[in-house]
Each structure stands twice: as structure tokens, then as C-alpha cells.
C-alpha positions in Angstrom: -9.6 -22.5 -0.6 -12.8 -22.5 0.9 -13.3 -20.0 4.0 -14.1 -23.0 6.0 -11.2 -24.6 4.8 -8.0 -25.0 7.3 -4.8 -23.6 6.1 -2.2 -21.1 7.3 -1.5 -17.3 5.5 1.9 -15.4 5.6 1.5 -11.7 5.1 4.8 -10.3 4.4 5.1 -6.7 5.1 2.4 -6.9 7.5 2.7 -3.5 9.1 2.7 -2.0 5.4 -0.9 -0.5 4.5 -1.7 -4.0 2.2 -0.5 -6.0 4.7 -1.9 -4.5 7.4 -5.3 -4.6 5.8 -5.1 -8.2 4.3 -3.9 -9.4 8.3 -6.8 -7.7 9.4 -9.6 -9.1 7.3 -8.3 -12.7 7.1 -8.8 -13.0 10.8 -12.5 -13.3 9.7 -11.7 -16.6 7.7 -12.5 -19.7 10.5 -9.6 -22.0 10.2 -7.0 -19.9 8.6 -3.8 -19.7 10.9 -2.1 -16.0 10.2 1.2 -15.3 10.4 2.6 -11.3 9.9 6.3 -10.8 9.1 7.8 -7.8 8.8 11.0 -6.1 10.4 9.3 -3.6 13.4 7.2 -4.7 16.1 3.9 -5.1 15.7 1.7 -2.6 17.2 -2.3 -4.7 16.6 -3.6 -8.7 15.5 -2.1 -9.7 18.8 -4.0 -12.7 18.3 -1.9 -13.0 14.9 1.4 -14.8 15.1 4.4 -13.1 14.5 7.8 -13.2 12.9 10.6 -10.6 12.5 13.2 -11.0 9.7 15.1 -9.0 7.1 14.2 -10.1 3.9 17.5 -8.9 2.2 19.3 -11.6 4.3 18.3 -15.0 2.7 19.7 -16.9 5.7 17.6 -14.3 8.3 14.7 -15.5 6.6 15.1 -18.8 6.2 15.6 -19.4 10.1 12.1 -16.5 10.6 9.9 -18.4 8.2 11.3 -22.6 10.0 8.4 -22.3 11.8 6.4 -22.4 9.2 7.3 -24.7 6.5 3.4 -25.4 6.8 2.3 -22.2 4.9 -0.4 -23.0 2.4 -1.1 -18.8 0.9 1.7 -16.0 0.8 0.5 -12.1 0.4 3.7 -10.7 -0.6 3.1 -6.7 0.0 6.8 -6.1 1.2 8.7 -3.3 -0.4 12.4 -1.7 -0.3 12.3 1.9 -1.1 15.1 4.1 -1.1 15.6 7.2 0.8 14.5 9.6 -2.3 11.4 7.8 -3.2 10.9 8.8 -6.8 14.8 8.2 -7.5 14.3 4.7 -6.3 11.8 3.8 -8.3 14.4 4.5 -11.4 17.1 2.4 -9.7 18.3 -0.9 -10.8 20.1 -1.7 -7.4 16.6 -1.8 -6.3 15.5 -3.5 -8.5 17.8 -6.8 -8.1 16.8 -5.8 -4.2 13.5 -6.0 -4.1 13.5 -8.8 -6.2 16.1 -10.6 -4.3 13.6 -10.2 -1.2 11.0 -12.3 -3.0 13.6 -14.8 -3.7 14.7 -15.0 -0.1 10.8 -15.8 0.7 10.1 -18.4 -1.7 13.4 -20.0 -1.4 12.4 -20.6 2.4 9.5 -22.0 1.4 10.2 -24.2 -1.4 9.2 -27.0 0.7 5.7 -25.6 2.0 2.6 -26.8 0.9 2.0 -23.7 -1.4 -1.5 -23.4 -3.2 -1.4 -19.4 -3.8 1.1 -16.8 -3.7 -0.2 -13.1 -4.0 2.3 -10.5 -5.3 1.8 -6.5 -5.4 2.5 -4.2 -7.6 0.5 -1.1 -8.9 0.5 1.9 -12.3 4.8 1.8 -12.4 3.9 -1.3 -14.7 2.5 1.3 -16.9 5.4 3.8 -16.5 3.6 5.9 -14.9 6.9 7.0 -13.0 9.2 7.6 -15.7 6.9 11.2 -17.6 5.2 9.1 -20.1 1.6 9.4 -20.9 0.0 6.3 -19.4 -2.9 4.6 -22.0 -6.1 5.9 -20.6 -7.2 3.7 -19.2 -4.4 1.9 -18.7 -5.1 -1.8 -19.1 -3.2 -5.1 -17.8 -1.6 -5.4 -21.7 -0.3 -2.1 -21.7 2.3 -2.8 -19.0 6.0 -1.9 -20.3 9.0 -3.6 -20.0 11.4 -1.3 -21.1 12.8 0.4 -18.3 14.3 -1.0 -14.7 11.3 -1.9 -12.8 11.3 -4.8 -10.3 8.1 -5.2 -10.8 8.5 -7.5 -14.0 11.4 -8.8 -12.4 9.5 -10.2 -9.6 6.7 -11.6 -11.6 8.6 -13.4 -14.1 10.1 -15.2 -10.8 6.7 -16.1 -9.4 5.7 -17.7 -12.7 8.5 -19.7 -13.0 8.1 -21.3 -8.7 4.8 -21.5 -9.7 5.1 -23.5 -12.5 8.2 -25.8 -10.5 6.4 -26.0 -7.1 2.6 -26.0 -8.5 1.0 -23.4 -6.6 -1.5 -20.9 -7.9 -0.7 -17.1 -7.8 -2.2 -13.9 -8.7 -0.7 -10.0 -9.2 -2.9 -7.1 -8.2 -2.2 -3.6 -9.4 -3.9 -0.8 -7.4 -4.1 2.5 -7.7 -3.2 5.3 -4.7 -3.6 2.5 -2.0 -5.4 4.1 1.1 -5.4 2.5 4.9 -4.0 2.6 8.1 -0.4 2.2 9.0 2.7 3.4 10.7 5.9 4.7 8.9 5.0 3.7 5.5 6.5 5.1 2.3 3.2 6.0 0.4 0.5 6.8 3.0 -1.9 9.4 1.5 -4.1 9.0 4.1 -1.2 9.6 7.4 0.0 12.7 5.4 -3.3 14.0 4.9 -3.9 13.7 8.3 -0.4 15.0 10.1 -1.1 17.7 7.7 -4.2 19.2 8.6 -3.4 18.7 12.0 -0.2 20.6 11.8 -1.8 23.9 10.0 -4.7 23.8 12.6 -1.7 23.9 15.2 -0.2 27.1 13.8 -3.5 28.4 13.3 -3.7 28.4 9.6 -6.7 26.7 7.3 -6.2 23.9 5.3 -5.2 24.7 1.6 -4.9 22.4 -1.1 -1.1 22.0 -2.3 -1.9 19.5 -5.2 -2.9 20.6 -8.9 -6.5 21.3 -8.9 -7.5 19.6 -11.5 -5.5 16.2 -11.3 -8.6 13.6 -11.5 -7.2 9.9 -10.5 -8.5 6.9 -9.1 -7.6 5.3 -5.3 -8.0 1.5 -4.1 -9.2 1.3 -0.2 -6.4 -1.4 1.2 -9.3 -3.2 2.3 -11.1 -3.9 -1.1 -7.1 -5.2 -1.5 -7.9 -7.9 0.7 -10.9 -9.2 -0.4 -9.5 -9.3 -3.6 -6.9 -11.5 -2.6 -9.4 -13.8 -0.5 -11.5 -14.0 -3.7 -8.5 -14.8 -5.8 -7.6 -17.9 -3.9 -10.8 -19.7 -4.4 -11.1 -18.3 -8.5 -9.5 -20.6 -11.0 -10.0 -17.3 -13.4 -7.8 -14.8 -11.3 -4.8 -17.5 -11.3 -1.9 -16.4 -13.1 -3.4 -13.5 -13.8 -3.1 -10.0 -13.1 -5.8 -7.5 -12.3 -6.1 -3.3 -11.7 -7.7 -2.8 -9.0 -9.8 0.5 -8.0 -12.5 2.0 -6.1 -15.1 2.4 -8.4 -15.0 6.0 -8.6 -12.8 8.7 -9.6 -11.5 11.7 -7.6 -10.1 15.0 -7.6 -8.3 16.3 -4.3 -9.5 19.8 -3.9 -13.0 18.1 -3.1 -11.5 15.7 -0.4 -9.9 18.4 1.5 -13.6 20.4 1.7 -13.8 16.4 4.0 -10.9 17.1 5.6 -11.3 20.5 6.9 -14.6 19.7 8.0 -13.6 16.4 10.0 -10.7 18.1 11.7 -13.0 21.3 12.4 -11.2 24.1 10.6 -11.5 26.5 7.8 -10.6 26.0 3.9 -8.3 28.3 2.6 -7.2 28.7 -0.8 -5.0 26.4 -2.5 -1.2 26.4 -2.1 2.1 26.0 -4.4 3.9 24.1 -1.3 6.4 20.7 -1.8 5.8 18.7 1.3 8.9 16.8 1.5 10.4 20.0 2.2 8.1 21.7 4.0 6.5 18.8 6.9 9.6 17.8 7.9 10.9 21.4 10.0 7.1 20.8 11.7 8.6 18.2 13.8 8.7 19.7 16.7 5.4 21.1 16.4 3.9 17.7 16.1 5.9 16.2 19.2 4.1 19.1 21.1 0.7 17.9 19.7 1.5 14.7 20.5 2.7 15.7 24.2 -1.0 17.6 24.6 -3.2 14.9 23.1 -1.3 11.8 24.4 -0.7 10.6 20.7 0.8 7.3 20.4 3.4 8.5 17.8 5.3 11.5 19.3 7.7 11.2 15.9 6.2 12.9 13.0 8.9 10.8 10.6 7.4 7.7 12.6 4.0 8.3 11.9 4.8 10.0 8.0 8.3 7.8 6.8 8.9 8.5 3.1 4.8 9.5 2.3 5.8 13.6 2.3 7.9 12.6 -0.5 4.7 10.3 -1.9 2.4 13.4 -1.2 3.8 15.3 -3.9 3.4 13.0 -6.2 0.3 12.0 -5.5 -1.1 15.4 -6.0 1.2 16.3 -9.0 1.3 20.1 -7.9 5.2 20.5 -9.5 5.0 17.9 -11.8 1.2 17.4 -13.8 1.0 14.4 -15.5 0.5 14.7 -19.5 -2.7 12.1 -18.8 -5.1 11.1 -16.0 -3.9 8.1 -14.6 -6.5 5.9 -14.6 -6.6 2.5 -15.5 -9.8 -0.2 -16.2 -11.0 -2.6 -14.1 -12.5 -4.4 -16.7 -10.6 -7.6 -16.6 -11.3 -8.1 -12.8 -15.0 -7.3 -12.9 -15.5 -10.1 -15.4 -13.4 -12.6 -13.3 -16.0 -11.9 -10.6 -14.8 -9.5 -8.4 -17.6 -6.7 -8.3 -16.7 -5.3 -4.9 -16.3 -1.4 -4.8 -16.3 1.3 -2.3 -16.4 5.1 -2.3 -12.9 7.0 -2.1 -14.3 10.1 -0.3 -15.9 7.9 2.8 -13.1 5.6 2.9 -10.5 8.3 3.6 -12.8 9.9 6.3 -13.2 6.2 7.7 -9.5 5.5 7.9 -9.0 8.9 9.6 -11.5 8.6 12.5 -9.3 5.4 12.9 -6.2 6.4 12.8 -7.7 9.4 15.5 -8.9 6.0 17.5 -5.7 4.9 17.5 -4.3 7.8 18.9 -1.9 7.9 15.8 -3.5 11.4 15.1 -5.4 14.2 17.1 -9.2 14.8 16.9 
């Protein structure tokens, strides 16, 4: 597909960071109808059409998706996670759920003219989640299939529509996936913020509560996107699957120097703290920054959802990995996709606009 050429994208989990990226960038395609679905209300792309439906309910989203039997691309980013978000990820019930969700999609759109279906999925391919040292880097052949992990699940289903209804598709497999969004489970970038914001309320500088020397590897949600927009027009990206990263490494304590700077306070020195049980009692200290500065999310679970939980692993301060998690991104460079972008910069970027937003204080 050509970005001239007329056609009609379905983001599902639009209001997820992915989606809410990919949404965004298509609108710059001429011709290209979007349509977001997810489950909440939309809060931006009004000019973006709109569907709500629970993808767990296969009849719920056949009748959301009637509308548009004409899709011609799907950017599946749409994700079930379970209330303890590391327990989840071990779970075979959500497993056959999540995979079940991608079902109820496709089966509602066995009928559309399909040419390319994106799916998610990101380092649990290389266990990263269950302890075990990841191959550094980790590359696309080194993803294991011995534990429950929907992943696999879900892509061996994609391959076999693909092959019965003749569409294209392609998997992408970022690392810690940075953007905007609202409630999400694994939101680096809203906990970095509510965080700082939250010890500059109660007067305190910002310390570091990750491991200090935990060097990883992010993908802006909007190198996501062009990604996927380059993958529909790439007969070397189809039935593929790529990594997908920044370009650079990074280590945290640096990004918080950033941090402290952009929402004007002091560094302190680092802390042994576990945010999911921490951030939570600040609740009511966030509803009364929100009050002041006329925020747009007066809930701190609202603005956070499971990404406290996400936090701590993200900065491995209980729990060091045995390896760096990085991974190559060999195999996509030499497809053609060059783009990269710088993790530091993109952070501060999506910060300023979440502050635009009025999802966070200046």
C-alpha cells in the first residue's frame, strides 16, 4: 500500500501507547480511513472514527467491527493483563484470553478485504519474564516456546488466516515501549512523570529507585508506527518478525538527571523503594495536585493503571536481571527500516506532552 493509496486501518487498542501512536501518525497517510477500537472513550483523533467493543465477547465484536467489513490493514496492539502484572504474564488462562481476543477480531473480519495484519509482541518471546538469561542480543531465532506465552499462540493463529484469507502480516517486538497514554499497564513514561511530581509535592528530590547499573534498550511508540507503515508496503517485512529499538542504549540513573531538571527540582540519591507499593497511598496527594493545577486526570490509578507494577520491573531494583536485555535489530535494518531516535529526548518529548495535555503538572 502506497501512501496515496485509499484503504481503511483498524487500530485495536487504540488508547494503548502503540495504538495511540500508530492512530496518530496514520492520520498523515491521504486516503487512509482510520478507525480506533478499544473499550474507554476516546479522549483525542476526533477526526478518527470510533468503535467500542470487548474483545473477550466474540459476538460484541462482531456487531463493533459490521461497520467495517471494508478494513483493508489491522494494527492489533490490544492486550489483557491481569491485576498482578508479572503473575499474568506466567498464566495460561491468559494466555487462551488474549489469544481468544485476536480470534474474536479476525473472525469478524474474515470477510474484509485484508492485505496486512500487524500483531505486537515484545522480549517475553525471549523469556525474559520467566529469570532466564536472555541471548545478548537477543535475536528473532532465539524466541522460546517452552513456557505459556500467548504470544506464540497468537502468531501461529495469524499465520494460519493469513495463509486461508491471503493477507500479508508482520510481528514487531519492541523493547520498553515509551508514549503517551491514559491508564495503561506498562507506561514508563506516566510513572516517571506522576512520580516526580508526587516527591516535588511532598517536598522531597527525586531519587532513582531502579538498579544503577541496569543498561537496556527502549522503542519510542512512534518509531512503532512507522514501522508498521513501512511494513505494509515491504514484501521483505511480510511474515516476518522484527526487534524493534531506539538505536541507543540507556541506563536510568542518567534519565532522571532529565527528569529532575524538566520538572525543576533537586536529585537526590538513589532509593531501595517498590513502587507498586509505595505510589499507590499518594493518591490523595495527586487528586490535590490535580485540584491546584486543573489536571485532566484527578485519579492517579487513572492516569498510572498497572505501570507502578511495570516500574519495578522496568528498573530491576529487587529483582536484577542475570543479563542486559538487549536484543539486535539487525534483521529490520536490512529489510529497510533505518529509522531511529534518541531515548533520552523522546522521554522529555512525551513529558512536555503529556504536561500539554494536562495529564501531568509543569
Amino acid at each position: 500500500m502506497t501512501g496515496s493509496t485509499a484503504g481503511k486501518v483498524l487500530v485495536v487498542g487504540a488508547l494503548g501507547v502503540v495504538g495511540r501512536a500508530a492512530l496518530e501518525h496514520f492520520g498523515q497517510r491521504p486516503g487512509l480511513a482510520r478507525v480506533g477500537l478499544s473499550r474507554r472513550a476516546p479522549d483525542f483523533a476526533p477526526e478518527a472514527t470510533w468503535v467500542s467493543a470487548d474483545l473477550r465477547d466474540a459476538q460484541a465484536t462482531r456487531a463493533a467491527l459490521a461497520a467495517h467489513g471494508d478494513a483493508t490493514h489491522v494494527v492489533y496492539a490490544a492486550l489483557n493483563e491481569q491485576p498482578d502484572l508479572l503473575k499474568g504474564w506466567r498464566d495460561s488462562g491468559n494466555v487462551d484470553l488474549n489469544t481468544r481476543m485476536l480470534r474474536n477480531t479476525l473472525d469478524a473480519l474474515r470477510e474484509a478485504p485484508l492485505r496486512h495484519v500487524t500483531l505486537l509482541q515484545g522480549t517475553k518471546a525471549y523469556g525474559v519474564h520467566t529469570g532466564r538469561p536472555m541471548p545478548v542480543p537477543a535475536r528473532e531465532t532465539d524466541a522460546v516456546r517452552d513456557h505459556a506465552n500467548f504470544y506464540f499462540d497468537q502468531q501461529d493463529l495469524l499465520a494460519e488466516r493469513a495463509a486461508a484469507q491471503g493477507f500479508a502480516w508482520t510481528i514487531f517486538r519492541p523493547q520498553i515501549v515509551l508514549g503517551v497514554a491514559l491508564g495503561s499497564a506498562m507506561n514508563p513514561v506516566a510513572t516517571l512523570g506522576a512520580y516526580a511530581a508526587l516527591s516535588r509535592e511532598a517536598g522531597q528530590p527525586l531519587r532513582y529507585p531502579g538498579h544503577p547499573h541496569l543498561l537496556t534498550e527502549c522503542t519510542d511508540a512512534r518509531l512503532i508506527a512507522r514501522a508498521i507503515a513501512w511494513a505494509w508496503d515491504e514484501p521483505r517485512a511480510h511474515g516476518e518478525a522484527f526487534n524493534i529499538a531506539n538505536g541507543d542504549v540507556v541506563l536510568w540513573q542518567p534519565v532522571f538527571e532529565r527528569l529532575a531538571a524538566l520538572f525543576g527540582m533537586p536529585l537526590g540519591e538513589p532509593v531501595d523503594t517498590r513502587m507498586r507499593e509505595a505510589m499507590p497511598e499518594q493518591a490523595e496527594r495527586w487528586r490535590a495536585i490535580a485540584e491546584r493545577e486543573r489536571l485532566a486526570v484527578p485519579q492517579l490509578r487513572d492516569l498510572i493503571g498497572l505501570s507502578w507494577q511495570y516500574a519495578d520491573a522496568t528498573w530491576a531494583a529487587r529483582h536484577p536481571l542475570p543479563v542486559p536485555p538487549l536484543v539486535s535489530t539487525i534483521k529490520l535494518r536490512q529489510a529497510g527500516f533505518g529509522d531511529c531516535i534518541d531515548t533520552q529526548e523522546c522521554i522529555v518529548e512525551h513529558l512536555r506532552e503529556m504536561q500539554r495535555l494536562r495529564y501531568l503538572p509543569r
